[in-house]
C-alpha positions as MATLAB code, in Angstrom:
seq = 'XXXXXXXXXXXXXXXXXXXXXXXXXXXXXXXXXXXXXXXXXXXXXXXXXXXXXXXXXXXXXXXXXXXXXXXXXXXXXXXXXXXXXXXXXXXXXXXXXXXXXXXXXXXXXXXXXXXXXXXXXXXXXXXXXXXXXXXXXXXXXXXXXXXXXXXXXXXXXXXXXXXXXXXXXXXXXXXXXXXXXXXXXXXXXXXXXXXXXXXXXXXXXXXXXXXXXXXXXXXXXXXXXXXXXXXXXXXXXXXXXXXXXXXXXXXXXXXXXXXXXXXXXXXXXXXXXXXXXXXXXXXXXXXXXXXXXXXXXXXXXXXXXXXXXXXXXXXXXXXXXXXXXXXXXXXXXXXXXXXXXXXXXXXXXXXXXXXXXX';
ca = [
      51.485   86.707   63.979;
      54.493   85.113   65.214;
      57.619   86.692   67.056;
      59.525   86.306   63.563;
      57.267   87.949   60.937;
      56.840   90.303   63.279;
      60.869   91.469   63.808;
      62.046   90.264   60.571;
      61.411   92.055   57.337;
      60.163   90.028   54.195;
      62.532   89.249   51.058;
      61.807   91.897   48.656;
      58.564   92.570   50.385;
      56.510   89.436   49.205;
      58.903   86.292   51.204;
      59.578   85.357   54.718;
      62.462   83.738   55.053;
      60.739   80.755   57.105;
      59.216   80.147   53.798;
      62.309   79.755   51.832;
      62.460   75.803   52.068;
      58.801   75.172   51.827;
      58.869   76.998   48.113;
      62.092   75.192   47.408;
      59.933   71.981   48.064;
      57.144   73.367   46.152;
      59.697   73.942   43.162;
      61.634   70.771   42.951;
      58.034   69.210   43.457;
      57.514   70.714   39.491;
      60.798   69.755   38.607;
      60.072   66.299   39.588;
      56.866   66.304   36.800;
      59.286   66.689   33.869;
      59.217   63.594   31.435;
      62.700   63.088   32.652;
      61.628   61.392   35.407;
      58.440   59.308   34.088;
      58.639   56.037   35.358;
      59.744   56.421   38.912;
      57.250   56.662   42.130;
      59.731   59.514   43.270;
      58.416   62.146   41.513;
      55.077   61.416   42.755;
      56.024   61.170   46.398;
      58.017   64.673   45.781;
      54.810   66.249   44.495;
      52.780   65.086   47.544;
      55.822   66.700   49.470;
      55.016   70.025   47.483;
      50.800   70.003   48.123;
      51.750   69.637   52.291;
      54.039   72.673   51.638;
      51.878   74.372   50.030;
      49.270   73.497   52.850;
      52.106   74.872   55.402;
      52.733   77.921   53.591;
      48.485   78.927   53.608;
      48.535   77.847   57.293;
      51.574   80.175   57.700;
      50.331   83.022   55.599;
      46.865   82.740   57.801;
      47.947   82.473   61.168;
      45.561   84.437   62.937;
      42.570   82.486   61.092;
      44.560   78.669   61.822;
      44.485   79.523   65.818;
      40.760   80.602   65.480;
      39.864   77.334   63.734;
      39.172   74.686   65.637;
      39.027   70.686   65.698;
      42.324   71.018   63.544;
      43.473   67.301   64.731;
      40.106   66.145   64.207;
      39.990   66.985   60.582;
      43.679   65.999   59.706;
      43.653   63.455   60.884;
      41.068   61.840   59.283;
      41.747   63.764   56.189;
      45.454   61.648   56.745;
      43.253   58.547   57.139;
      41.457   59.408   53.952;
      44.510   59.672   51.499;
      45.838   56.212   53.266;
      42.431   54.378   51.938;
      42.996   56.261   48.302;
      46.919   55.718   48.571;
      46.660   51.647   49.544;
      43.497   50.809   47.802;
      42.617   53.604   45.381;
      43.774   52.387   41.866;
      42.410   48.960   40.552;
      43.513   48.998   36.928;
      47.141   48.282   36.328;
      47.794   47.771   32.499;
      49.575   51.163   32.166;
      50.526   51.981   35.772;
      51.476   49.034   38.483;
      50.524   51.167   41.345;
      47.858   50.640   43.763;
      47.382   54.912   44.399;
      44.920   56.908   42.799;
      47.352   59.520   42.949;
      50.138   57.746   41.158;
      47.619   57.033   38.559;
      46.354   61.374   38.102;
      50.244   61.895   38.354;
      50.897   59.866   35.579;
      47.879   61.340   33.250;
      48.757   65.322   34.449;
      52.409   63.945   33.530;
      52.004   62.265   30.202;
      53.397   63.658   27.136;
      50.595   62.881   25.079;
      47.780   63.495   27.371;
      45.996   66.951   28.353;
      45.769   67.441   32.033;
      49.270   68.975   32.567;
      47.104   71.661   33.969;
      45.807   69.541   37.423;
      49.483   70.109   38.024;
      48.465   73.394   39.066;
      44.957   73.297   40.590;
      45.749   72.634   44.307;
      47.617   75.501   44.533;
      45.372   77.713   42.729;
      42.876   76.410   45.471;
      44.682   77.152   48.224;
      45.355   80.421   47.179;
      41.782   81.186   46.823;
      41.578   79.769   50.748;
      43.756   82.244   51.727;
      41.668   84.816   49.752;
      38.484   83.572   51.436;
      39.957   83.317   54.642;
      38.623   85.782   56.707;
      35.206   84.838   55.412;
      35.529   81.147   56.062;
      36.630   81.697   60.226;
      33.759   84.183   60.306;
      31.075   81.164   60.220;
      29.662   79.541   63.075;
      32.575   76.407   62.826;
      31.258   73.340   64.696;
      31.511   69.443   64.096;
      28.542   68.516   62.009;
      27.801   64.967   61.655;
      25.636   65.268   58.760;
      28.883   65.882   56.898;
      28.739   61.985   56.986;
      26.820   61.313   54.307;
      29.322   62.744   51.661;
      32.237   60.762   53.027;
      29.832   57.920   52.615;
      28.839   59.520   48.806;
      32.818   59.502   48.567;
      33.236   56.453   49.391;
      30.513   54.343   47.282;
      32.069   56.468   44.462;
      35.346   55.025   44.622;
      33.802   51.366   45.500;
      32.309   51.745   42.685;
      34.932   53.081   40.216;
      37.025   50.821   41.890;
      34.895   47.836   40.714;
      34.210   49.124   36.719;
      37.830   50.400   36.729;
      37.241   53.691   36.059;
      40.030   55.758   38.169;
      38.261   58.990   37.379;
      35.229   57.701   39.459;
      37.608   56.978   42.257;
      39.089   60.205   41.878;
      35.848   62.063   42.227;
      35.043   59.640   44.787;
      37.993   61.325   46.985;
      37.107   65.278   45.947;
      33.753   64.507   47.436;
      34.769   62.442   50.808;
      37.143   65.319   51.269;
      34.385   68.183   51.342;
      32.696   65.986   53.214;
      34.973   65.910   55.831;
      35.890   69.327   55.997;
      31.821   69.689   56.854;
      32.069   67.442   59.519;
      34.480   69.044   61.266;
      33.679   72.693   60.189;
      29.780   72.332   59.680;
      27.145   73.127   56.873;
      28.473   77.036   56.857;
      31.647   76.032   55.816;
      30.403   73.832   53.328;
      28.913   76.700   51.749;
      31.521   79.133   52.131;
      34.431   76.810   50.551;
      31.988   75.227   48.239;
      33.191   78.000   45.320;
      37.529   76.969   46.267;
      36.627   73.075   46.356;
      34.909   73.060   43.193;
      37.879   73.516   41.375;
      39.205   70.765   42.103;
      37.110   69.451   39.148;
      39.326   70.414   36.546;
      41.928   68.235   38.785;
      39.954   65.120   36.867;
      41.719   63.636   33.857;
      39.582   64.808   30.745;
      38.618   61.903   29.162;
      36.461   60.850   26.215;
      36.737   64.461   24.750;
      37.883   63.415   21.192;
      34.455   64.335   19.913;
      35.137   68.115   21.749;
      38.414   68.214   20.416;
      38.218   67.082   16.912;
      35.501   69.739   16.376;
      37.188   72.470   17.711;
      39.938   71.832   15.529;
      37.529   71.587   12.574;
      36.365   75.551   13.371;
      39.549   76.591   13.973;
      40.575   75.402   10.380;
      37.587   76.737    8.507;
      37.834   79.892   10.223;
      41.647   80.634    9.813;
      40.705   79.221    5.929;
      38.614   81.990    5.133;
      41.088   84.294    6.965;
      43.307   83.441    4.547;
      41.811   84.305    1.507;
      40.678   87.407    2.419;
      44.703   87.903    1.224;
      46.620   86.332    3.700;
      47.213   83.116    1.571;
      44.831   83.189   -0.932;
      45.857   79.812   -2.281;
      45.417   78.484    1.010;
      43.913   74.810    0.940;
      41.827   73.401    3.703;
      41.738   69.625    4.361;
      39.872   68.465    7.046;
      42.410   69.993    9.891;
      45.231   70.322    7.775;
      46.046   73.936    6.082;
      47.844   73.108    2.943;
      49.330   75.616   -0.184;
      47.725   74.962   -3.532;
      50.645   72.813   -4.348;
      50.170   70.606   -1.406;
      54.303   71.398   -0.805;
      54.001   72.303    2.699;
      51.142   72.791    5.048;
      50.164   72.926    8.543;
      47.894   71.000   10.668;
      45.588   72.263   13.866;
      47.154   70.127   16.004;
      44.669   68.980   18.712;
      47.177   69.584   22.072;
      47.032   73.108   20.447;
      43.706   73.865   20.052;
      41.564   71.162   21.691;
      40.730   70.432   25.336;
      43.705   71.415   27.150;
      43.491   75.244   25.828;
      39.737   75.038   26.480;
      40.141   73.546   29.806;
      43.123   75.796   31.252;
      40.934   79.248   30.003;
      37.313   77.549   31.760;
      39.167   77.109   34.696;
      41.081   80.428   34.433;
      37.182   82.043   33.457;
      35.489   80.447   36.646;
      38.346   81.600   38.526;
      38.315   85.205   37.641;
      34.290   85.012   37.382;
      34.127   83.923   41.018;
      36.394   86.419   42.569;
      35.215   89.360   40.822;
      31.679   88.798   40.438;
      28.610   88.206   42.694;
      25.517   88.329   39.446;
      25.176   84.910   38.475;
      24.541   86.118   34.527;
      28.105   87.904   34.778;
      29.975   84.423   36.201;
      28.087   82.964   33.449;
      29.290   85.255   30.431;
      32.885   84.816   32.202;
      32.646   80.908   32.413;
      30.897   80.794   28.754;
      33.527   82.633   27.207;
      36.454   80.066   27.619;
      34.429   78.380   24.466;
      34.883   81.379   21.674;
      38.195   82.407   23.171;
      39.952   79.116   23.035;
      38.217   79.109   19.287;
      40.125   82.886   18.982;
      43.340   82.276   20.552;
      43.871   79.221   18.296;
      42.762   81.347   15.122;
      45.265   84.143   16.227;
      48.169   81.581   16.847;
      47.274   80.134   13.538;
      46.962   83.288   11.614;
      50.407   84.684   12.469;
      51.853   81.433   11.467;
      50.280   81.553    8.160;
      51.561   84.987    8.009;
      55.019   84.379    8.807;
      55.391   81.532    6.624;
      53.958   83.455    3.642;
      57.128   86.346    4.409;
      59.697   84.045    5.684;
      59.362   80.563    4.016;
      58.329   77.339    5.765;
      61.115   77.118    7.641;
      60.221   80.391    9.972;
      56.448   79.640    9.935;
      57.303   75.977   11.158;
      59.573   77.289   13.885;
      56.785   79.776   14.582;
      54.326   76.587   15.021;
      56.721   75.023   17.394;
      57.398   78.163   19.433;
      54.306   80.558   19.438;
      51.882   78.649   21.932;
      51.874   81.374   23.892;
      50.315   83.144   21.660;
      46.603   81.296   21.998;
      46.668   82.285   26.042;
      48.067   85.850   25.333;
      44.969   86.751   22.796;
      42.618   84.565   25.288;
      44.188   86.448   28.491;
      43.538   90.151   27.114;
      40.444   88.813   25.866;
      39.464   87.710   29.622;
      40.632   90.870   30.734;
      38.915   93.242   28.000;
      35.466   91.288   28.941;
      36.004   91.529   32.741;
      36.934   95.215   32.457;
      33.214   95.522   30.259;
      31.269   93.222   32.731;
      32.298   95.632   35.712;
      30.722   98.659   33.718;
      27.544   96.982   32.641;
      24.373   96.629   35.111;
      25.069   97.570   38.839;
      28.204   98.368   40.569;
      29.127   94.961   41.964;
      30.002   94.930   45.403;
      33.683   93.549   46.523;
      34.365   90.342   47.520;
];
């Protein structure tokens, strides 16, 4: 612990004030993803800026850990070597992106207005927030350069070769995740492979979804005939389904179950929240599993919810309030899915044996 956390008190107890700029960089890093700014290779190169703060800030917050682990220079820089080859030669299809990065070409899918991966947006930091969790675990293996840790840079790499060649940027992307882990093995060894195996495989859901329609189309399909029979139990009796669209016997006015509302990117942004909460507060691999599997009914219940109170409101205050409702109640779906997560996690610690803590 350094001289100045030591003598100087944090900002309101959770902030040194060394940090100050690096969370400043981390912020206009998100600022720099708004639509506003689509277009540019700034915003990009500002969001880089804000994953090496964030990187600072866990080295910062773990001080005691960084100075125990060792062949820091070794990893970095061939980690730095790493994101040169994906930066340079990482991205070989250009017909919606002239850029030659793999990350310009994520950055522009988490970014799009239309797409549904605004969510990788926030899985590095979630990561290296659950590094800092796992810290003390992580310095407490036997950390020594392991060669074997090779042969996943070399998986890495024929990954991206290989996207590379069929043009499929996800491949590449993967390619990178994997020649990463590798390297952290080779410099850390097989135990840390192990140990950081549970943080670095989150940095799935930093992988475009695509091909998903199929997922999303019938999710939206459920969601419909559910909140349909909903309905006439007396919430809108005269409720009319057609195929995703919720109309009033008149067809006057209707809504439809849109699919950025209740297709992958609600289902993807609870599994990941699931796994999350799964892994930290769970060793028994049945209860990770019931945490994981339920991101499936509860993005299915949050959407029904949402859906339901918009009926609702529209049936009391016209179309105009339950179209306004539509627009503005999003939050709803992650509220009911949230206290659904929590509700489940609070049952799963009761059932079976006391689980021991992490």
């Amino acid at each position: 612990m350094s001289a100045e956390t030591k003598n100087t008190p944090p900002l309101l107890g959770l902030i040194w004030p060394r940090e100050i700029p690096l969370l400043a960089l981390v912020a206009f890093g998100f600022y720099e993803t708004s639509p506003d700014f689509r277009g540019s290779p700034w915003p990009v190169l500002w969001f880089g800026g804000a994953v090496l703060a964030g990187v600072t800030l866990l080295a910062g917050r773990c001080a005691d850990e960084w100075r125990k682990l060792p062949n820091k220079l070794f990893f970095f820089a061939l980690a730095a070597v790493w994101v040169a080859v994906f930066t340079l030669l990482g991205n070989s299809t250009f017909g919606y992106l002239d850029s030659n990065s793999i990350f310009a070409w994520a950055f522009d899918t988490y970014t799009s207005p239309i797409g549904d991966g605004q969510y990788g947006l926030f899985m590095p930091f979630a990561i290296l927030g659950l590094f800092w969790w796992k810290r003390q675990e992580l310095v407490a293996q036997p950390l020594q350069l392991w060669w074997p840790g090779i042969l996943l840079v070399a998986a890495g790499l024929l990954a991206h070769l290989l996207g590379y060649v069929v043009q499929q940027p996800r491949l590449s992307l993967i390619g990178f995740f994997i020649g990463l882990y590798g390297l952290t093995g080779l410099a850390w060894g097989r135990h840390w492979l192990r140990a950081s195996w549970f943080p670095i495989f989150l940095l799935a859901f930093c992988i475009p979804p695509g091909g998903t329609d199929w997922l999303t189309l019938r999710m939206r399909l459920m969601v419909s005939w559910i909140v349909e029979h909903i309905a006439h139990l007396g919430l809108a009796p005269d409720l009319v389904r057609d195929g995703t669209q919720l109309l009033d016997s008149e067809h006057t006015f209707g809504y439809e179950v849109a699919a950025a509302c209740s297709g992958i990117r609600s289902l993807t942004a609870l599994l990941a929240l699931t796994t999350i909460y799964g892994f930290i507060n769970f060793k028994s691999p049945w209860k990770r599993a019931v945490m994981i599997g339920s991101a499936f009914p509860l993005a299915i219940l949050g959407n029904v919810a949402r859906l339901c109170f918009t009926i609702m409101v529209a049936e009391v205050g016209g179309q105009s309030a339950g179209k306004a409702v539509e627009t503005n109640a999003g939050f709803i779906t992650f509220a009911v899915a949230i206290g659904c997560v929590y509700l489940l996690g609070r049952w799963l610690e009761k059932t079976g044996l006391k689980e021991p803590q992490p």
